[in-house]
C-alpha positions in Angstrom: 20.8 185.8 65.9 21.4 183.3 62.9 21.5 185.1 59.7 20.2 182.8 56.7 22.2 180.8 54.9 23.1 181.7 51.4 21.3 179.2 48.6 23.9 177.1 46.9 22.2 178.7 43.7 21.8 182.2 44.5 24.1 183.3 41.4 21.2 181.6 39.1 18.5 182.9 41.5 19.3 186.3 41.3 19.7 186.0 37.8 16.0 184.9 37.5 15.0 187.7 40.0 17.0 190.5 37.4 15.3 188.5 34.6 11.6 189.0 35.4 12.3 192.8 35.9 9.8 192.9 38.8 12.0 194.6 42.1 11.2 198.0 42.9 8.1 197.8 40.7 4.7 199.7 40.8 1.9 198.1 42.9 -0.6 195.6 41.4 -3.9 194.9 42.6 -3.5 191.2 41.9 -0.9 190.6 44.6 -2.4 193.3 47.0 -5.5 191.3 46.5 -3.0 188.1 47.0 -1.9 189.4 50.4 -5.2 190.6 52.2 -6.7 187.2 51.5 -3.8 185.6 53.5 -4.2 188.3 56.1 -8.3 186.8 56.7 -7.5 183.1 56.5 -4.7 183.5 58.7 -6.4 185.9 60.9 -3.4 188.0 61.2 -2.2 191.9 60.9 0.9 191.6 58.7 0.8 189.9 55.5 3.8 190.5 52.0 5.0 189.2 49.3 8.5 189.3 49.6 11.3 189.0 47.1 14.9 188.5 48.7 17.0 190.8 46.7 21.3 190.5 47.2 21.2 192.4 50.7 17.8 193.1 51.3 13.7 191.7 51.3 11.6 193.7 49.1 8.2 193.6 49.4 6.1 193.4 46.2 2.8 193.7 48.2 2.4 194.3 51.6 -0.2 194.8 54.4 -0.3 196.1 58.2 3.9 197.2 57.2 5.0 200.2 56.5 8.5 199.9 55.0 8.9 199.1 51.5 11.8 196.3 52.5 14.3 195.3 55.1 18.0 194.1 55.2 17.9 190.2 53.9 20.8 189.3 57.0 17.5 190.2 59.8 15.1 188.7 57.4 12.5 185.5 58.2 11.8 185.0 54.2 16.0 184.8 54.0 15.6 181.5 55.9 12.0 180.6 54.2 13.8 180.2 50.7 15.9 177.7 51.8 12.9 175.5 52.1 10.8 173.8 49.8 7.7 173.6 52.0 6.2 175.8 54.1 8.7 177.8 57.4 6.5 178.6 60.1 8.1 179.8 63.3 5.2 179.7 66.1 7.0 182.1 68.9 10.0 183.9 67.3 10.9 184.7 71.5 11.5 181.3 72.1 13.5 180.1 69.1 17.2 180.2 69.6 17.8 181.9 65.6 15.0 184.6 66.4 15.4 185.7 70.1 17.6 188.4 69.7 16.5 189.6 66.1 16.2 193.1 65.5 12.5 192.5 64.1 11.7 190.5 67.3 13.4 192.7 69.6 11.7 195.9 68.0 9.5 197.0 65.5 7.5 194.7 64.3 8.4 192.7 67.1 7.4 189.3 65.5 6.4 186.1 67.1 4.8 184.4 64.8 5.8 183.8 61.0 4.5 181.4 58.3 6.4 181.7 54.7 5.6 179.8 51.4 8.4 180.0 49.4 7.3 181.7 45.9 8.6 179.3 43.0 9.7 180.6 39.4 8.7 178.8 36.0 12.7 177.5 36.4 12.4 176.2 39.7 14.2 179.5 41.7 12.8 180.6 45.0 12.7 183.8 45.0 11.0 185.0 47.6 7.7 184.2 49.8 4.1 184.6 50.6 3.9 185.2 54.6 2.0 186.4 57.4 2.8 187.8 60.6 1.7 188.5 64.4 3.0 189.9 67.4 1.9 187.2 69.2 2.8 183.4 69.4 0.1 181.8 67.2 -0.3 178.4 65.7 -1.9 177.6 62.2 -4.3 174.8 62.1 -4.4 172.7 58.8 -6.9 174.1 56.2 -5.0 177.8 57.6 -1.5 176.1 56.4 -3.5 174.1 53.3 -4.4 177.8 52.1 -1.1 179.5 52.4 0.5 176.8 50.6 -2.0 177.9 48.2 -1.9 181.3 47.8 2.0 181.0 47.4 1.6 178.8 44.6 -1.0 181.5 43.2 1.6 184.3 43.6 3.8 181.9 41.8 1.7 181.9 39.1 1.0 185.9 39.1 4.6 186.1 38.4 4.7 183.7 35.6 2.1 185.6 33.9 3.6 189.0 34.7 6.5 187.7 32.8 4.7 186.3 29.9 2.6 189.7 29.6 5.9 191.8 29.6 7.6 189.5 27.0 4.1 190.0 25.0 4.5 193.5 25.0 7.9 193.5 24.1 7.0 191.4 21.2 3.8 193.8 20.4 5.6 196.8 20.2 8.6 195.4 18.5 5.9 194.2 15.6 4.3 197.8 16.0 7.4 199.2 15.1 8.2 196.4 12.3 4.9 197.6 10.7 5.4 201.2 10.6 8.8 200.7 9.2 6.9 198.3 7.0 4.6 201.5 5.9 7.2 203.7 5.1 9.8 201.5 2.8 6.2 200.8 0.8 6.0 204.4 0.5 9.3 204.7 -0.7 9.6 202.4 -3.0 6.2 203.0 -4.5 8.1 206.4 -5.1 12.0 205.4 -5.8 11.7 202.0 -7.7 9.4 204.4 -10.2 11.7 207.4 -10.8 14.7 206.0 -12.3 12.7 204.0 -15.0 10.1 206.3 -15.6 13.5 208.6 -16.1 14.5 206.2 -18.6 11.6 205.9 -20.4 10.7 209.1 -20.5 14.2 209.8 -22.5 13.8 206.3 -24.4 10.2 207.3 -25.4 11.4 210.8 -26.4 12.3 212.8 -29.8 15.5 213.9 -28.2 17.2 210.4 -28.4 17.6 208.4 -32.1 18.4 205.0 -31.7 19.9 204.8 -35.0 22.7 207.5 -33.9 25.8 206.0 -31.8 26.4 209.8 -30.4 23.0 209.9 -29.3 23.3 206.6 -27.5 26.5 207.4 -26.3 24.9 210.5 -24.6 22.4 207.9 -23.1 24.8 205.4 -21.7 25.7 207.8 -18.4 22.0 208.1 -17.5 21.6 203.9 -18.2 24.3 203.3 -15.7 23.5 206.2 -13.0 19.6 204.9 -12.8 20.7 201.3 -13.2 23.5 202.0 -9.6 20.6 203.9 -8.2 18.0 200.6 -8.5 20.8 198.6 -7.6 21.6 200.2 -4.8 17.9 200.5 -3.5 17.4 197.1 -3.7 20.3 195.9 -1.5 19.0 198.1 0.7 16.3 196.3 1.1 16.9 192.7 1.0 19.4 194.1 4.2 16.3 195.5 5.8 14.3 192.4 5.0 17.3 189.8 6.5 18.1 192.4 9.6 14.6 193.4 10.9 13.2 189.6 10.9 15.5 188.3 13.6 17.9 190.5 16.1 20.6 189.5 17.6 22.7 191.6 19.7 26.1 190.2 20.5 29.8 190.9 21.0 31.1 192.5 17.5 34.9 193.3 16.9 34.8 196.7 15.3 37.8 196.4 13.5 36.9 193.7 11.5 33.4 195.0 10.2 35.3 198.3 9.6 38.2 196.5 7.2 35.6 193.8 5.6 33.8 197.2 5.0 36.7 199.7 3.2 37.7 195.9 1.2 33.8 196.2 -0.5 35.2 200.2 -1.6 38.3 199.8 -2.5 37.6 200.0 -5.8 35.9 203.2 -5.6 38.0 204.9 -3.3 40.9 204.0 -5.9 39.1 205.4 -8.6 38.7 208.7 -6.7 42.1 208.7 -5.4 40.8 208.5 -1.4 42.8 207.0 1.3 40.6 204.8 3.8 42.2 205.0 7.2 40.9 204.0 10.9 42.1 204.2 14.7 40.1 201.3 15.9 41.2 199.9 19.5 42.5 196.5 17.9 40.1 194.1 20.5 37.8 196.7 20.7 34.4 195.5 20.8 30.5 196.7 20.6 27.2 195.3 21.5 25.0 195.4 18.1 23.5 193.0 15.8 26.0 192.7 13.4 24.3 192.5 10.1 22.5 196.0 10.9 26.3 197.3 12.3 27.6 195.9 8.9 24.2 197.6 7.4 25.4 200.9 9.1 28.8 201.3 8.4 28.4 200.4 4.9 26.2 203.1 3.8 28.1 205.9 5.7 31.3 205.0 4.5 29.9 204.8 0.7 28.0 207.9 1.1 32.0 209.8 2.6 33.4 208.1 -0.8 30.5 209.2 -3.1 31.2 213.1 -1.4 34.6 213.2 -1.6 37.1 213.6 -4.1 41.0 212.7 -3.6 41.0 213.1 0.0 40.1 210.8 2.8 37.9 208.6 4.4 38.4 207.5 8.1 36.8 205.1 10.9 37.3 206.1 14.2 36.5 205.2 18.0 36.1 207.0 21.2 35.2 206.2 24.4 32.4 207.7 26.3 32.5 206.6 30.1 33.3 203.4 30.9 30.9 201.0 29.1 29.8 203.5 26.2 32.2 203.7 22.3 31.4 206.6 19.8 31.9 205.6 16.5 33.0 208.2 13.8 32.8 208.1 9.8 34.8 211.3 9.0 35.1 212.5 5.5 37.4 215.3 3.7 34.9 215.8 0.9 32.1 218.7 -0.3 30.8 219.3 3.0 26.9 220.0 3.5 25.6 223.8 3.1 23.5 224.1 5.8 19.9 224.6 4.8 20.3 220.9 3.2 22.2 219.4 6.7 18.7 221.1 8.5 16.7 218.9 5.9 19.0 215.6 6.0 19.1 215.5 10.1 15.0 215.8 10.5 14.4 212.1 10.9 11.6 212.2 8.7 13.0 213.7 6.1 14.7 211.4 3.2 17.3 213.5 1.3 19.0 212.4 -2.1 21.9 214.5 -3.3 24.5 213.3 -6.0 27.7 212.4 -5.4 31.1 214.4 -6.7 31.2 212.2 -9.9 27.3 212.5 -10.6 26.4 209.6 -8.3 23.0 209.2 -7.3 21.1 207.7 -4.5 18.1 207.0 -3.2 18.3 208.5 0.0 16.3 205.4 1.4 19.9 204.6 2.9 20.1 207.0 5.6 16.8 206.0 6.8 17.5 202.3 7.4 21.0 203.3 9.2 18.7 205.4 11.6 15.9 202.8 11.8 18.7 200.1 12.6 20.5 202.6 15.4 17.0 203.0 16.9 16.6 199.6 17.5 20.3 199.3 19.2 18.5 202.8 21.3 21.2 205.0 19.6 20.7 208.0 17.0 22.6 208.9 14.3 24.2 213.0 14.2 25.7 214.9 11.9 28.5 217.8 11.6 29.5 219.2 8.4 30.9 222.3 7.2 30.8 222.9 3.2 34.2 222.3 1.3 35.7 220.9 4.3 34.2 217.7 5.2 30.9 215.7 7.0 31.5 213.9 10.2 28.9 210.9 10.7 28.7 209.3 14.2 26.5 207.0 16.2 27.1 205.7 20.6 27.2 202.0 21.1 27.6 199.8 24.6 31.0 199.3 24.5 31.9 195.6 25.8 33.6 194.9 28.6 34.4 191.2 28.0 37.9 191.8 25.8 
């Protein structure tokens, strides 16, 4: 028996085959439909689509066979994708690579086979379109004419499959963009309001005299609290605007995010007397899109600062398996009592509490960072026990490639 030869671009073809995401998948009328139309023309029993997988053929569609795929090395369709036309066989018994072949020998006991090799949109072949007999049979021309094109046509099936996946895809991604879309609205219909209509309200008041310095000074703590607070909701949202437009997963050093992060606080951890520390792998590395990793690690180390008070604020990793990293933001500060941890983990739920030094937020923060770890399918938990310290921490595929 002559096993097929390997294609001098089966690294790529495979790679196509992964790509389109269809091996092992559910039935579909089309190609059934495909397959029993070949079976009448041809006027045979046995008609598939096959798809020649590392080690085996697996059949996408298939009629008059019961098994859902056999081992590539016995296959006919191994041997049809090395062709660009048409590999018809007329009496398997009497060809010196079929004789002995398990399929010939036994079950189905082929004769006669006829494969059209099935063409990607990039030129791979990646499988075939054939039919088969138990007996020695010879197609005439219109018979070999219509085989050529229904292999073409389950070309084409697959090309579309591909394009109505990557549709979805693209659907729900935008579904999900618009929800998100829905909810920052609602929030900042709600947030950009409170802090001036604080303002205002005190500005607009009997309790404040404009001619008075003590009064004013009285004022000038409330000024700069709301004036951090809009601040700090609006960079919050020109990162969701640049981050949710275009995502790009890629290889990120964690170290250096985590050290470009605690040089944006040093200023504020100095001012509060907090050490920032890490125990980073130093070439470990993550697959995220790195302006919503940035995005991440940014508001979970400034919330640790903004709850802690001359103590400590650390990074560090852990790995989970062998391609998984858990990435902890572990504070010494207040802690969370736990009917407000209940309220801050419900997902729904946006929490603002002030900081140790009266800091305020919006709470829109810790939305975005779960928003942004959904997207990398990751969530974001919490541990926290009050006067002793919060631990933040999110799983990320951890790359191999260092």
């Amino acid at each position: 028996m002559q096993k097929p030869e390997i294609p001098q671009n089966e690294k790529d073809r495979l790679s196509e085959l992964r790509r389109l995401d269809i091996l092992d998948s559910e039935r579909e009328k089309e190609f059934d439909d495909l397959v029993e139309l070949a079976s009448i023309i041809c006027k045979v029993p046995i008609s598939l689509v096959t798809l020649v997988d590392t080690d085996r053929q697996w059949f996408k569609s298939k009629k008059g066979l019961d098994p859902d795929s056999t081992g590539r090395d016995v296959s006919f369709c191994g041997h049809a994708i090395n062709q660009e036309e048409i590999f018809i066989i007329e009496n398997a018994i009497a060809d010196e690579r079929f004789f002995d072949n398990p399929l010939v020998t036994g079950d189905p006991n082929i004769r006669f086979y006829a494969g059209m090799p099935i063409k990607s949109e990039n030129g791979y072949n990646l499988g075939t379109l054939c039919v088969i007999d138990s007996k020695p049979k010879k197609l005439n021309e219109l018979q070999i004419k219509a085989l050529k094109v229904l292999g073409a046509q389950a070309s084409k099936l697959i090309e579309l499959r591909d394009k109505k996946n990557e549709l979805e895809i693209k659907n729900e991604k935008l579904e999900s963009l618009n929800q998100l879309n829905n909810r920052i609205t609602s929030i900042i219909s709600h947030d950009l309001k409170g802090p001036i209509t604080s303002l205002r309200a005190y500005l607009n008041s009997n309790y404040v005299n404009a001619n008075d310095a003590k009064d004013l000074a009285k004022l000038f703590p409330l000024v700069k609290n709301n004036l951090n607070s809009l601040h700090e909701l609006v960079e919050n949202l020109l990162d969701w605007s640049r981050n949710t437009n275009d995502v790009n997963f890629t290889e990120v050093k964690l170290k250096d995010v985590v050290l470009e992060t605690f040089y944006l606080f040093e200023g504020n951890a100095l001012e509060k007397s907090i050490t920032l520390d890490y125990e980073i792998d130093e070439d470990g590395k993550v697959i995220a899109d790195v302006g919503m990793l940035k995005f991440i690690l940014r508001n979970l180390i400034n919330n640790a600062i903004k709850f802690t008070e001359d103590g400590k604020v650390s990074v560090k990793t852990e790995k989970i398996g062998d391609d998984k990293m858990q990435i902890q933001i572990i504070d010494t500060g207040v802690g969370i009592p736990k009917d407000l941890l209940g309220r801050i983990k419900l997902v729904d739920k946006k929490v603002s509490t002030k900081g140790t030094r009266g800091e305020k937020g919006t709470g829109l923060g810790l939305q975005l960072v779960r928003e942004f770890l959904s997207i990398h399918k990751s969530e974001l938990h919490i541990e926290s026990e009050e006067k002793k310290g919060s631990t933040f921490y999110f799983i990320l595929p951890f790359s191999q490639n260092i």
